[in-house]
matplotlib code that plots the C-alpha trace (Angstrom):
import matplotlib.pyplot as plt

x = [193.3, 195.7, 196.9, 195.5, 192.5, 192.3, 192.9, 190.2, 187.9, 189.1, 188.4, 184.9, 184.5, 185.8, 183.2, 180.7, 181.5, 179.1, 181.2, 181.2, 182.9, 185.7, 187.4, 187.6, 189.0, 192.2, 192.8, 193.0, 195.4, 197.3, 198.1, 199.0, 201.7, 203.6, 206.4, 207.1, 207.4, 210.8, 212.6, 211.1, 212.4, 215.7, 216.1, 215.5, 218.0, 220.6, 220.0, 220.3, 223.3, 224.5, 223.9, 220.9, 217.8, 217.1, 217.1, 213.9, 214.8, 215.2, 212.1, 210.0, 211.9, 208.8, 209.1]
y = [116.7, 118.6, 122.4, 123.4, 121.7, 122.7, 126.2, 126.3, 125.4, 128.0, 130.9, 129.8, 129.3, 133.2, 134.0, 132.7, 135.2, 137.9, 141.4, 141.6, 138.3, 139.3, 141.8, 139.3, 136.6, 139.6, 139.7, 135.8, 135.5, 138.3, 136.2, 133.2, 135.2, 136.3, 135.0, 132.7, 134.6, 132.4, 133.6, 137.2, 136.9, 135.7, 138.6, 141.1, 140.1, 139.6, 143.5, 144.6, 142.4, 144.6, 147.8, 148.3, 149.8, 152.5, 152.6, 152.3, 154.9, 157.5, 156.7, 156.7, 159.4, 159.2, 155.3]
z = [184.1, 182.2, 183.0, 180.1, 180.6, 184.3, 183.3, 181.1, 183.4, 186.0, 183.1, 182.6, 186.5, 186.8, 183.7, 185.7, 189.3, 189.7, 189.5, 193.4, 193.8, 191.2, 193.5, 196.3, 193.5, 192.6, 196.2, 196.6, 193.2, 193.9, 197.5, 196.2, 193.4, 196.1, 197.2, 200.5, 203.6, 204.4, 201.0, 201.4, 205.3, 203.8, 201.1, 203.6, 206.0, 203.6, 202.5, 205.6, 206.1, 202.5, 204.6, 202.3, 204.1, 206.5, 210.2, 211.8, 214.6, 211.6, 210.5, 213.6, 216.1, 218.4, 219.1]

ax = plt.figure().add_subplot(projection="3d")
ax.plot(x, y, z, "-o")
ax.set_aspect("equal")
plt.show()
């Protein structure tokens, strides 16, 4: 199957969801567009690495 032919068939599938199902479906797709935890991990450190970011004892004195 192609990805334009599988992609049809995922719009008609979504056509098909009842409206309470559709929420859940944003959730799941909204998931799976974000990036991997190891390359988000990576960015972060290199940030703070950059001096970038805010110390978490500024942020939460009662810690």
């Amino acid at each position: 199957m192609s990805t334009v032919e599988l992609r049809r068939e995922i719009k008609k599938a979504v056509d098909r969801l009842p409206t309470e199902r559709l929420l859940s479906l944003a959730d799941y797709v909204d998931f799976l567009n974000r990036p991997p935890l190891v390359r988000r991990v990576k960015a972060a450190e290199k940030e703070i690495a950059a001096g970038k970011g805010v110390n978490w004892r500024k942020v939460r004195s009662d810690v």
